[in-house]
BAVODO-925402 format. One record per atom (N, C-alpha, C): residue in three letters; x, y, z. Coordinates in pm, whole numbers, padded with zeros to 5 digits, always signed. Layout:
// BAVODO-925402
AlaXYZ...
// end
This chain:
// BAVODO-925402
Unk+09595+09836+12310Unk+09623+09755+12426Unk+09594+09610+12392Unk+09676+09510+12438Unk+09653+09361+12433Unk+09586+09340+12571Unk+09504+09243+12535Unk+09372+09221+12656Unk+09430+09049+12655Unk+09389+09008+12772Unk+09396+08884+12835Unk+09381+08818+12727Unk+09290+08845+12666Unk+09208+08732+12565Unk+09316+08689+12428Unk+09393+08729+12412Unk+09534+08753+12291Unk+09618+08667+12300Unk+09679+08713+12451Unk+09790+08713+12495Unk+09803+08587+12642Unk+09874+08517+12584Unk+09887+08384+12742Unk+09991+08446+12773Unk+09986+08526+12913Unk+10066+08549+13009Unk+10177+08446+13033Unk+10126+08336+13051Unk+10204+08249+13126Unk+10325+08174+13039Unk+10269+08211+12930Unk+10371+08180+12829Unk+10476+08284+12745Unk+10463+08403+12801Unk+10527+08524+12801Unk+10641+08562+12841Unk+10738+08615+12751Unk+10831+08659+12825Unk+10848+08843+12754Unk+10918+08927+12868Unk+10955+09040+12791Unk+11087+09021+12817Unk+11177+09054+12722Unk+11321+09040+12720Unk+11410+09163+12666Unk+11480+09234+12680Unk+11531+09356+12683Unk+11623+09444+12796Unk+11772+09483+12703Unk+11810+09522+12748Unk+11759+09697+12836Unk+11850+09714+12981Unk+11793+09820+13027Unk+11800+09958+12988Unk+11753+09994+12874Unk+11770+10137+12757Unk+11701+10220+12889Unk+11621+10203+12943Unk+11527+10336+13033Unk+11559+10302+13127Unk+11614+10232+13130Unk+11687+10197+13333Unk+11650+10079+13371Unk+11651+10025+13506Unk+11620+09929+13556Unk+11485+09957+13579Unk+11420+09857+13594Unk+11266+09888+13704Unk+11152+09892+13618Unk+11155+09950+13476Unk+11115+10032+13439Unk+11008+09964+13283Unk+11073+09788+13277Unk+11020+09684+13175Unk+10860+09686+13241Unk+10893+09626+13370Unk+10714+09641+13435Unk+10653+09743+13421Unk+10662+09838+13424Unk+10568+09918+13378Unk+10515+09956+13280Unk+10641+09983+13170Unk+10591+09994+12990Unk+10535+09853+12955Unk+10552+09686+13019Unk+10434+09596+12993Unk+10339+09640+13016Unk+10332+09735+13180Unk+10166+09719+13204Unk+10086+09821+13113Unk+10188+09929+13044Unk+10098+10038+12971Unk+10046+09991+12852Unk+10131+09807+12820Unk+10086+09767+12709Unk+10005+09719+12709Unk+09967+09613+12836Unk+09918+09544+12856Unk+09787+09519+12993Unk+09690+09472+13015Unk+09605+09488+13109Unk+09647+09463+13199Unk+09708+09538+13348Unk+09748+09509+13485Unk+09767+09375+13524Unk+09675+09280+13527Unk+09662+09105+13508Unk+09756+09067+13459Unk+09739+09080+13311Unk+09832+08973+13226Unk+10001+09076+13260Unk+10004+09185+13249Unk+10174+09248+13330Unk+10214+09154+13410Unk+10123+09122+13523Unk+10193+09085+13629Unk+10228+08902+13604Unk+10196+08863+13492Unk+10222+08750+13510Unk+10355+08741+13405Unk+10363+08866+13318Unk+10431+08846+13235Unk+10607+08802+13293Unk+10705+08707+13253Unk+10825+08709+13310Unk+10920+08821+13219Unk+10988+08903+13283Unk+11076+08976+13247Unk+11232+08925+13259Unk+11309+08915+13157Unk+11474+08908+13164Unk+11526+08994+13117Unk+11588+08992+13189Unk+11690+09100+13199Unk+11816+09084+13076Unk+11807+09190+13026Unk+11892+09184+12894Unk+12043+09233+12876Unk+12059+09340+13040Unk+12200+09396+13008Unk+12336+09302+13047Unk+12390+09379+13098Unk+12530+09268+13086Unk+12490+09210+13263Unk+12474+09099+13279Unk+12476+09029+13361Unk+12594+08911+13397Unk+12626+08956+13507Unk+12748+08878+13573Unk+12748+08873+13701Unk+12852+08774+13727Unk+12870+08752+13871Unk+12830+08843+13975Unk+12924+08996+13943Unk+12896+09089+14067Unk+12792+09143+14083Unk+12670+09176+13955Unk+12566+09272+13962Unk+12465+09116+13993Unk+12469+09012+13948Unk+12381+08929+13951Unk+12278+08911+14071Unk+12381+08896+14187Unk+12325+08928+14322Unk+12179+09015+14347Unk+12247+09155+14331Unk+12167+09287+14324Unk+12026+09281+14242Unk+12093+09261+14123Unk+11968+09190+13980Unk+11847+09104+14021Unk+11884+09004+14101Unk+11807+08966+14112Unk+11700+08989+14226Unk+11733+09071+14306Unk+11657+09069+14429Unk+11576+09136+14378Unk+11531+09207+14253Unk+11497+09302+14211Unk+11308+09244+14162Unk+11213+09300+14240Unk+11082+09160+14193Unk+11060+09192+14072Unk+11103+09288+13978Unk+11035+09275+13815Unk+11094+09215+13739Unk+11259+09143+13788Unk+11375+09060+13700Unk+11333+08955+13705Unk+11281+08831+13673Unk+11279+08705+13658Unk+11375+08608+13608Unk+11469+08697+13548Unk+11563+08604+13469Unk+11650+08678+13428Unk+11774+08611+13356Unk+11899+08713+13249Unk+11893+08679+13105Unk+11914+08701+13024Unk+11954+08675+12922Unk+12125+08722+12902Unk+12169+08570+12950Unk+12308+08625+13012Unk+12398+08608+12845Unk+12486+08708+12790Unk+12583+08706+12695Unk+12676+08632+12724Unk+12807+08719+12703Unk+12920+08605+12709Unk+12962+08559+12819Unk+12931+08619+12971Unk+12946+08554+13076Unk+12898+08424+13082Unk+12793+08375+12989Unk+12792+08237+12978Unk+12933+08181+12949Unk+12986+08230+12896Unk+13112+08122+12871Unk+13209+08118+12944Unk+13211+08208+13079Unk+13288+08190+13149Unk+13272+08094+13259Unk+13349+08089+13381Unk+13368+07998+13495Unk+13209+08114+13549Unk+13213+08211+13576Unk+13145+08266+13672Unk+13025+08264+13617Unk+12924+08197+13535Unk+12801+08176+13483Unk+12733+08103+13591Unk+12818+08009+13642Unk+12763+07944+13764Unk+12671+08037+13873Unk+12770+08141+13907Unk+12741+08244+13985Unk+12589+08302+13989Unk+12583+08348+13870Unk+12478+08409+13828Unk+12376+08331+13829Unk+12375+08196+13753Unk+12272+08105+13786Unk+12234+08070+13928Unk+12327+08080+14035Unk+12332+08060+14146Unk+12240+08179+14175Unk+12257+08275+14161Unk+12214+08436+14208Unk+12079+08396+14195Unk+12050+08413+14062Unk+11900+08434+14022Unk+11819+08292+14078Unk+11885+08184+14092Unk+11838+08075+14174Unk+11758+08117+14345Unk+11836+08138+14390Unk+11863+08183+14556Unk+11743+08277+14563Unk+11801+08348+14481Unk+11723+08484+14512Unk+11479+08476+14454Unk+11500+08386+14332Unk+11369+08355+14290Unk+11311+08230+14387Unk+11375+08147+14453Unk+11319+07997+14502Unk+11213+08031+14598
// end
């Protein structure tokens, strides 16, 4: 286990696509990590993120972010930034 003392939360990110499902990053942090530093850890979201799921994605409290692919290069990146905006402020 990584203990507070290691690890700056606040400077943390876990990033990964959703192999075990959604939901499911917060918890395998916290089995890594001491309950505390989990909860500060930010999680992004690694699968395909776009316009239509972005919405949904984000309302979600263990998503903090995307690690958005090629929808960056489209018109609808806006979207998504919009999403995860709205939805974290």
């Amino acid at each position: 286990m990584v203990s507070h003392e290691t690890l700056d939360a606040k400077r943390s990110a876990s990033c990964g696509a959703p192999g075990g499902g959604l939901g499911t990053g917060a918890r395998r942090v916290s089995e890594t990590v001491s309950p505390d530093v989990a909860s500060k850890i930010r999680i992004q979201y690694g699968g395909s993120a776009n316009a239509a799921n972005a919405p949904d994605l984000s309302a979600m409290p263990d998503i903090d972010g995307f690690l958005v692919g090629g929808a960056s290069l489209k018109p609808e990146f806006a979207e998504i930034v919009a999403a995860i905006s709205k939805a974290k402020a």
